[in-house]
C-alpha positions in Angstrom: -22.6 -5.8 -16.0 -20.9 -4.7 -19.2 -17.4 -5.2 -19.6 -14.9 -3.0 -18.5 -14.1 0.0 -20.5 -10.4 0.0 -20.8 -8.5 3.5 -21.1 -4.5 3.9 -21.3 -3.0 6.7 -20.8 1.1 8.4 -20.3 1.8 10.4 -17.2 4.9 12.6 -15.2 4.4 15.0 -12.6 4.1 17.6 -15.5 0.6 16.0 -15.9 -0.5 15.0 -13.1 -3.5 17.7 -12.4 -4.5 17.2 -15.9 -4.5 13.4 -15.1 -6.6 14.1 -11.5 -9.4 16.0 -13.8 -9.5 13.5 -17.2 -9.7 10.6 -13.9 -12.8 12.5 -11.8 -14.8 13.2 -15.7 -14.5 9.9 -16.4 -15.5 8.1 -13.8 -18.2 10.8 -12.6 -19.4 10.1 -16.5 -19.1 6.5 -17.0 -23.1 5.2 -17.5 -25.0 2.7 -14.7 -23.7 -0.1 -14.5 -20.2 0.4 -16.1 -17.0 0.4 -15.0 -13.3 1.4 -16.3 -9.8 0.2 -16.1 -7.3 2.6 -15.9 -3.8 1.7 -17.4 -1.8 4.8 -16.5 1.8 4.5 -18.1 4.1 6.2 -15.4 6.7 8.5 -16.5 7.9 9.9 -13.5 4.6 10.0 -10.7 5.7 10.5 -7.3 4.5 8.0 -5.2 2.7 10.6 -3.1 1.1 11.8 -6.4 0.0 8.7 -6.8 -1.9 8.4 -3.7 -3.5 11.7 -4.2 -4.7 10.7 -7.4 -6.0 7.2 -6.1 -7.6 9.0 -3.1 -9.2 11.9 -5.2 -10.7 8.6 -7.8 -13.0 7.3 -5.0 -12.7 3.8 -7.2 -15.7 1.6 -6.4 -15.8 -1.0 -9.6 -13.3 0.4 -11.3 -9.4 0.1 -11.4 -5.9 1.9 -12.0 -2.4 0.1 -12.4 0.7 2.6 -12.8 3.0 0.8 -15.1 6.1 1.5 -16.1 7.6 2.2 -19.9 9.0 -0.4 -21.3 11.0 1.1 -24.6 12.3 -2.7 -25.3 11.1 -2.7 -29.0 11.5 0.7 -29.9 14.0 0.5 -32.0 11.8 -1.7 -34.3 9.9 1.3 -34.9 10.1 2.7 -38.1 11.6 5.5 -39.0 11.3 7.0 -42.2 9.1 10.0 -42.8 10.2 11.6 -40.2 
């Protein structure tokens, strides 16, 4: 089996149809014998959303984590240009 493709991606209930469509192409797309991880970055999913989401996914191989942000080095980022 080929390893995991890995896809991260920012959410909030603002996005979360977007999110349910760009989940069900990818995983109706992904090739025989593949599978993805899903590293959804959770900027305000309700948990209700969130079962939706998982439920409308059907995940066989494949696998989603809602994490939260985690802005601890952002002020390390630089600045100028902007």
């Amino acid at each position: 089996m080929a390893q995991p493709l890995t896809v991260i991606t920012l959410a909030d209930e603002n996005f979360a149809i977007p999110l349910a469509v760009m989940g069900r192409s990818l995983l109706d797309n992904l090739g025989a014998g593949r599978s993805v991880s899903l590293t959804i970055i959770d900027g305000g999913l309700a948990p209700k959303t969130k079962e939706r989401l998982l439920a409308s996914w059907k995940l066989q191989q494949s696998s989603v984590d809602f994490v939260g942000p985690c802005f601890g080095g952002a002020t390390t980022l630089p600045v100028w240009g902007r």
